[in-house]
N, C-alpha and C positions, 0 to 999 in steps of 0.2 A: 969411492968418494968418502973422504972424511965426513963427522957430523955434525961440524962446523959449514962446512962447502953448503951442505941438505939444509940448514938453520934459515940459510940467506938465500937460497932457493926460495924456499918455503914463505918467509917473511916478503920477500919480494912480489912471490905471487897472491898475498893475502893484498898487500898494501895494493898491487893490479887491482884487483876483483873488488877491493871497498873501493877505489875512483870507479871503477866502471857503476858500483852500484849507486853512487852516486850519483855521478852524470845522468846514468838511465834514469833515474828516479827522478832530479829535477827535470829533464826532458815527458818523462810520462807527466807528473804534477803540471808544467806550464800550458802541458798539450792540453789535456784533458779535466782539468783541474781550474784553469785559469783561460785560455784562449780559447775553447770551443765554447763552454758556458755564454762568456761576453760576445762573442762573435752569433749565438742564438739572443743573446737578448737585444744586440746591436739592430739584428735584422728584422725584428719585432717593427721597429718605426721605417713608416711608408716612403720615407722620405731619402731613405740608406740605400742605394743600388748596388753597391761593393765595400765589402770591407777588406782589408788584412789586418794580420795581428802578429807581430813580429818582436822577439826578447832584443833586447840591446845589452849594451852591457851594464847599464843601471836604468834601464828602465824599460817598460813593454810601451811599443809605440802601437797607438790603433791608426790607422788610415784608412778615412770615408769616403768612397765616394757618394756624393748628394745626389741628387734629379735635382730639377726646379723648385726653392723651395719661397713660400710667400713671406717668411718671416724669420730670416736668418738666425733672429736673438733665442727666437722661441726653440728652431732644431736645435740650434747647436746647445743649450741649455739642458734640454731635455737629455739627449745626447750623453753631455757633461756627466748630467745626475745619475746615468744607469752606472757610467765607467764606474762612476767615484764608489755606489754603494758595490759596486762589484770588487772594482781591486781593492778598498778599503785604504790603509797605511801606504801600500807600493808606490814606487813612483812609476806614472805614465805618463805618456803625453798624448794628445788628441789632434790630430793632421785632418784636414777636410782639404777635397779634392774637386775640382770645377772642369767647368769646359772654356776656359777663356781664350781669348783670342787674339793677336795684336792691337787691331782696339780698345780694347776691352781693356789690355794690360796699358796702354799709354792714358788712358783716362785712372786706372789707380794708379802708375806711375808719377801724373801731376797731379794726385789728389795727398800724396803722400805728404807734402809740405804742411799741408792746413791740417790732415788727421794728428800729425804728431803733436803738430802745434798745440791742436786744441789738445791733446793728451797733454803736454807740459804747462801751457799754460791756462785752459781751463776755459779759451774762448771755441764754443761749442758753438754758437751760434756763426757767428763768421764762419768755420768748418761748412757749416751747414749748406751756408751759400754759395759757399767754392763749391761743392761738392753737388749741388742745383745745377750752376754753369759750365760745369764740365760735363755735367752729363746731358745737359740740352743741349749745348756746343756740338757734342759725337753722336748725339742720333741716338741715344738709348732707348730703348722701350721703356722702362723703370729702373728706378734703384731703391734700394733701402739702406737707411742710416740708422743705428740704434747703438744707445747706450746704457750701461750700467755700472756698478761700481767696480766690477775688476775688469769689464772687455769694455772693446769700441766695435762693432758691427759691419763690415761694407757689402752691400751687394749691387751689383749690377748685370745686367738684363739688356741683350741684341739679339733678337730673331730667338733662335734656339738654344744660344749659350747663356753663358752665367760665368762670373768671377767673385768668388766670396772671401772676404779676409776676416779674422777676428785679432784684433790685437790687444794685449795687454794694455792696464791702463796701471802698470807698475807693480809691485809683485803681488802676485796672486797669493797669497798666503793660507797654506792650508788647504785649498782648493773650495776655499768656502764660496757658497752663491750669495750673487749681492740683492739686496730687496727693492731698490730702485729702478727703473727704466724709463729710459726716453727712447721718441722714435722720431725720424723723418721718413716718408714714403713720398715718391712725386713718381711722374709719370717723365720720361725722357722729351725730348724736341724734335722728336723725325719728324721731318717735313709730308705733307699729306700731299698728296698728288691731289 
């Protein structure tokens, strides 16, 4: 072998073994560094029954699953503020996970028109009311409504399940928490034997 041939051998296997050391290295760092930490502090609130923690390609996604919870705005807030001071700059995103059910999903399917609504144009209270009669219309046990300056809140409650959504209320900028809140909490319409 020339010592030319050996040159690009050699360089070949340096530039191999710096990727590997890298890859290994952000893989050890996400695991251990970034995903076990927040997946212990995640599991710290009573309210979290599963998590995952999964890298994307620009962002770490957490996925929760919830129990029953009495106050959507307040978990998922809480929630919010461990990811935020944990990842710090990174970008993540925050998934919450229910047990909803065809019901469940065609009462926030016609609830959808009035929530946007009121997200564009600001009539919150009408929201309100739609989101009363549709859940006394289907038999809910409860629902909660709550808002603040960067989400809108839904939850809804039949027998043992739960369907929760949080929507933006236009960009979240910076992932800052808003110091405002409103609530609606009512009791559903099942009829009593």
């Amino acid at each position: 072998m020339k010592v030319k041939d050996i040159r690009i051998i050699v360089a070949l296997l340096v530039m191999i073994g710096t990727f590997t050391v890298l890859v290994g290295g952000n893989f050890i760092y996400q695991r251990y560094f970034v995903q076990q930490p927040l997946a212990a502090l995640l599991a710290q609130n009573s309210d979290v029954h599963n998590l995952q923690i999964e890298q994307e390609a620009d962002r770490v996604v957490i996925t929760v699953e919830l129990g029953e919870v009495k106050n959507l705005q307040d978990t998922y807030r809480e929630l919010e503020e461990m990811v935020r001071k944990h990842m710090g700059s990174k970008n993540w995103e925050l998934r919450i996970i229910d047990t909803r059910t065809p019901n469940l999903e065609r009462v926030w399917h016609a609830s959808q028109f009035a929530l946007y609504e009121a997200i564009v144009q600001g009539n919150f209270t009408h929201m309100a009311s739609v989101i009363e009669q549709l859940a006394k219309g289907a038999g809910l046990d409860r629902y909660g409504l709550y808002i603040d300056e960067n989400y809108l809140y839904l939850q809804l409650h039949q027998d043992q399940n739960f369907l929760y959504a949080v929507l933006p209320r236009g960009s979240v900028l910076g992932n800052q928490l808003a110091p405002t809140r409103m609530a609606l909490e009512g009791q559903g319409g099942k009829a009593s034997d």
